[in-house]
C-alpha positions as a LaTeX table, in Angstrom:
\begin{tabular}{lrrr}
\hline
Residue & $x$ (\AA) & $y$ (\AA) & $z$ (\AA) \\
\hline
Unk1 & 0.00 & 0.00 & 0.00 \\
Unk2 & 2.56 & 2.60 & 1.20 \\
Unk3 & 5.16 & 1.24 & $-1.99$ \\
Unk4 & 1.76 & 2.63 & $-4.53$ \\
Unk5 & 1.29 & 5.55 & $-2.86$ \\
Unk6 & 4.90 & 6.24 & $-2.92$ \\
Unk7 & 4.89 & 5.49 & $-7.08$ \\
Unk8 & 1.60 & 7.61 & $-7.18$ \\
Unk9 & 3.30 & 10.16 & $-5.67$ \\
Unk10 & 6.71 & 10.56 & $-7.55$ \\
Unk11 & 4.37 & 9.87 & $-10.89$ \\
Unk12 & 5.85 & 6.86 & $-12.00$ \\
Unk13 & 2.77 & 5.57 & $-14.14$ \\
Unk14 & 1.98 & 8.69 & $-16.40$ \\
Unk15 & 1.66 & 8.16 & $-19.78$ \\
Unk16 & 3.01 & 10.58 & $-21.98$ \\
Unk17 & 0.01 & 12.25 & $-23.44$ \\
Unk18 & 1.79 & 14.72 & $-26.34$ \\
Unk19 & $-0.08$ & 12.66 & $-29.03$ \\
Unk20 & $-3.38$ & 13.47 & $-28.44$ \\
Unk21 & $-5.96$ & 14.29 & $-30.56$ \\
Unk22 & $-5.69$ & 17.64 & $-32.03$ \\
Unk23 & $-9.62$ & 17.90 & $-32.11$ \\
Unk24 & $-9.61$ & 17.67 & $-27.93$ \\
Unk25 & $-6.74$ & 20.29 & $-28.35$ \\
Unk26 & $-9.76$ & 22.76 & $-30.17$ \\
Unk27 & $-12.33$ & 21.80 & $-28.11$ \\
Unk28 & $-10.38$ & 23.13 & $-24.78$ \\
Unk29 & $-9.10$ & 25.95 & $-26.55$ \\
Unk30 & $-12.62$ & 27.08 & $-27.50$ \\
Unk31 & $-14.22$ & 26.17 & $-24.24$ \\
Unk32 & $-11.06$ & 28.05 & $-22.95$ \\
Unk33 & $-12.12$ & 31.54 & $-24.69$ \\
Unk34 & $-15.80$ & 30.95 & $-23.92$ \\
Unk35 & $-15.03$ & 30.62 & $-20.64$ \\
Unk36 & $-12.56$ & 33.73 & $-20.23$ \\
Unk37 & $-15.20$ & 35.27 & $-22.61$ \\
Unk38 & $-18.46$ & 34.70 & $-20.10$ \\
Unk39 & $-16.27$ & 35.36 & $-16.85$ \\
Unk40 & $-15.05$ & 38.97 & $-18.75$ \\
Unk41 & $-19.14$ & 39.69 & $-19.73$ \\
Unk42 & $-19.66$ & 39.17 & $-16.02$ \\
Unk43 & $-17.42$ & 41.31 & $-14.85$ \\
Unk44 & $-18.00$ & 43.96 & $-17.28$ \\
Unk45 & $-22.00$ & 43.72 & $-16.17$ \\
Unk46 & $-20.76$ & 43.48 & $-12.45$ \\
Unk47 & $-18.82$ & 47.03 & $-12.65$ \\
Unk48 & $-21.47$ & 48.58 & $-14.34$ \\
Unk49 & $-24.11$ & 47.89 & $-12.25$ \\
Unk50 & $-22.10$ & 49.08 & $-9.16$ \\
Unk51 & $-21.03$ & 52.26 & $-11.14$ \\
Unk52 & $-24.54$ & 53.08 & $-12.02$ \\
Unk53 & $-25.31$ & 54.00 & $-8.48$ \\
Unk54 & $-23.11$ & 56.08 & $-8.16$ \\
Unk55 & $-25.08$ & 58.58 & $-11.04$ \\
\hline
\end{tabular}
């Protein structure tokens, strides 16, 4: 038990994942810009609504 955790731990079993399929490689870079896209609308809505009380 203590001899896996060990292994686990110092990452003995990964497997080298550079050949992966480029179509997974677009599908996280367009859930990536999504993502920073919907967190920046949020913001942008966040800082408005505070600034409009201010008027």
């Amino acid at each position: 038990m203590a001899l896996s955790v060990l292994a686990w731990l110092s990452a003995d079993h990964v497997a080298d994942d550079r050949g992966s399929d480029s179509s997974e490689k677009a599908f996280m870079v367009i859930l990536a810009i999504a993502l920073g896209g919907a967190v920046s609308a949020a913001a942008i809505a966040f800082v408005a609504s505070k600034t409009s009380l201010f008027q």
